[in-house]
Structure formats: C-alpha cells, structure tokens
C-alpha positions in Angstrom: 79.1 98.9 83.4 82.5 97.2 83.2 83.6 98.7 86.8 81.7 99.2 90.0 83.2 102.3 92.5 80.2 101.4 95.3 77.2 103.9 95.9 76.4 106.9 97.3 73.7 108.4 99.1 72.3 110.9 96.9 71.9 114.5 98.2 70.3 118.3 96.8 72.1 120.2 94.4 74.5 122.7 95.7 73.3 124.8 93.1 69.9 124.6 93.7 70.3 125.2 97.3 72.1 128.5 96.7 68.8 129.5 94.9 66.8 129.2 98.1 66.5 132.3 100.3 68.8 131.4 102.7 70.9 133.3 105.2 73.5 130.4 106.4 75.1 127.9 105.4 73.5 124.5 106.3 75.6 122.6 109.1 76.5 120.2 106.6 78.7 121.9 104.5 80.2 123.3 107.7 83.7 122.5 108.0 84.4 122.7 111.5 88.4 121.6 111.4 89.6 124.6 109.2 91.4 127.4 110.3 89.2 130.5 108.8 91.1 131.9 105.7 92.1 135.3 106.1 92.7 137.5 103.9 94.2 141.2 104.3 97.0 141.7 101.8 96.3 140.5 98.4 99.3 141.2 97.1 100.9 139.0 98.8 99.0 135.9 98.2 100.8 132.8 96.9 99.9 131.8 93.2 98.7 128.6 92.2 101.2 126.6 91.2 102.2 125.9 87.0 103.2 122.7 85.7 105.0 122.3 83.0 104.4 119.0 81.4 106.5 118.9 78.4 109.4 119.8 81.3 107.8 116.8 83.1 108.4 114.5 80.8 112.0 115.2 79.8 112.2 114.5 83.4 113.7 118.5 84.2 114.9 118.1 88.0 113.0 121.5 88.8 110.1 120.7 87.1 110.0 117.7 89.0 110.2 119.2 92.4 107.8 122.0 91.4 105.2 118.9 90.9 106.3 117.4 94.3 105.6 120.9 96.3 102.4 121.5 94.2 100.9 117.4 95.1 102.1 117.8 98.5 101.4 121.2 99.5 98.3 122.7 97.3 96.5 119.4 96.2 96.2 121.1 92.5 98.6 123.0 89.8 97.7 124.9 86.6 99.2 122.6 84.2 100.4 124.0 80.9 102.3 122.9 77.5 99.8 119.4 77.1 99.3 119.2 74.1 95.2 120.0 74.3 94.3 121.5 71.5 93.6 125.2 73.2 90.2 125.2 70.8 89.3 122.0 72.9 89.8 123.5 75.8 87.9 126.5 75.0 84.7 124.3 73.9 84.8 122.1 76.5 84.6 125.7 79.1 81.7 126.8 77.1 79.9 123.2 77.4 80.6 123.1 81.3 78.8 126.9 81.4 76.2 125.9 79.2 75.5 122.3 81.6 75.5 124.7 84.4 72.7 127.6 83.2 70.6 124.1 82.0 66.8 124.4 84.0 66.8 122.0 86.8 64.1 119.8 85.4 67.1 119.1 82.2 69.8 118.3 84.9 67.6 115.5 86.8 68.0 113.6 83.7 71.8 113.4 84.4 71.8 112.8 88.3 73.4 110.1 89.9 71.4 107.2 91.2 71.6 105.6 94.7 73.6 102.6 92.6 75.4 104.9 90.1 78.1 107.5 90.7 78.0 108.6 87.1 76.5 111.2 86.5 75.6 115.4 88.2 76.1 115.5 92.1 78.5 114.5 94.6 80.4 111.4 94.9 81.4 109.2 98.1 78.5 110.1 100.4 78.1 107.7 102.2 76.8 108.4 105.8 73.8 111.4 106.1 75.8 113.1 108.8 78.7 113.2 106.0 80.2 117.1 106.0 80.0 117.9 102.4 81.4 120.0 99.9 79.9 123.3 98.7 80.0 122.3 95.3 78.6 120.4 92.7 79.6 117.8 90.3 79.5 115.6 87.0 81.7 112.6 87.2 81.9 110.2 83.9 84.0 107.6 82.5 85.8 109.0 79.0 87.7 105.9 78.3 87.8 103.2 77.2 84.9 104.8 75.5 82.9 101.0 76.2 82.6 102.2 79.6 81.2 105.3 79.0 77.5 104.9 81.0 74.9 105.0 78.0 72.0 106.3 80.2 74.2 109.9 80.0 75.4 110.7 76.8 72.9 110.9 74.7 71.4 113.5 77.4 74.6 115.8 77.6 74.7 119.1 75.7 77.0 119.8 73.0 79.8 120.7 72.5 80.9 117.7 74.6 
C-alpha cells in the first residue's frame, strides 16, 4: 500500500451484534456525554441541510454560507447538482444493500485486519475501553486506483 493511516483494534460487527438476543445496548456503544434526543413535535424538526454545488462553485455568497452553517452546525448536508450520474448513484445504493444482506461468513473475507483499516468494520479504535459507534463500516481507497488494496476488490460484489 502506498499510504499507512496506523491500525486499529478490530472489534464485532455492529450488525451481527444486533442479531443476538439482546435487551441493551452494550456499555460500549453507550454515549454517556449526550443530551437524550427528544422528540415530540415532528413537524417541527429541522431538515438536513442541501448543498448546492454547482452554486458552490460559482462561488454564490448564500450558497456559501449555507455550507458554512451545515460544516459547522450539522457535521453533514445533502448535496445536490454534482454532476453523478443519478444511474450511478442508484447502482452504487443497490451494491451497498446487496454488501449488507451478504451471509457473514462472505463479509469476513472483507474485514479489516489488526494492520489494515481497509476494509468492513470500524476505523480508529484504538484503546478496548474506546466508546464506539453503533454502526458499521467499509472504508477503501478509490483513487489513485494504484492504491486501491488488492486483497478487496476482487472480493466485493457487483455493481461496484
């Protein structure tokens, strides 16, 4: 690999945990500093904000403090008008869906390894009393294609 992020300790599968019979949430994922969300008008819940990148680039004032608030405030935008090819888009939904219904015995051959963040878990753990996110994840270089890690592509599904 041309580029070396560090390890991470590998963990279960969020996924797989969810399977198990359960009736809490482990302490790990427990995120103890949160205020609870609540929730008792949804009508009046904020929307996530949109992005308009062909605004962006044409430098639109607006736009640009639209992408200021969203970074700052939410973390995350919807971001529309970028020129994916909405096909694309579409495939690559179906692909992640299709990853995600694979058997776990098919998955294992796309987990990370204790040297290698590439590939389906979580990234950055780095201590076992690490709180952890309720979620899963596959993490991959695209490009430059030459450091694309060879030990997963020829594993994942189509239509990636």
């Amino acid at each position: 690999m041309f580029k070396n992020f560090g390890t991470s300790i590998l963990v279960p599968s969020v996924q797989e945990l969810a399977k198990q019979p359960i009736t809490e949430v482990p302490e790990r994922y427990l995120q103890p500093n949160q205020d609870p969300v609540v929730v008792s008008n949804t009508t009046s819940l904020q929307q996530v904000p949109v992005i308009d990148l062909s605004k962006l680039l044409s430098e639109d004032a607006t736009e640009l403090e639209k992408f200021d608030h969203a970074c700052k405030e939410w973390g995350f935008f919807q971001l529309i008008n970028h020129g994916v090819d909405p096909t694309l888009v579409e495939n690559i939904k179906i692909g992640v869906g299709e990853f995600l219904t694979l058997p776990a015995e098919e998955k294992k051959k796309l987990l990370q390894t204790s040297d290698d963040m590439e590939g389906f878990g979580q990234l950055f753990v780095t201590s076992e009393n690490q709180k952890l996110e309720w979620a899963d994840l596959f993490y991959t270089t695209t490009l430059p294609s030459h450091g694309r890690n060879p030990r997963l592509f020829p594993n994942i599904p189509q239509p990636f």
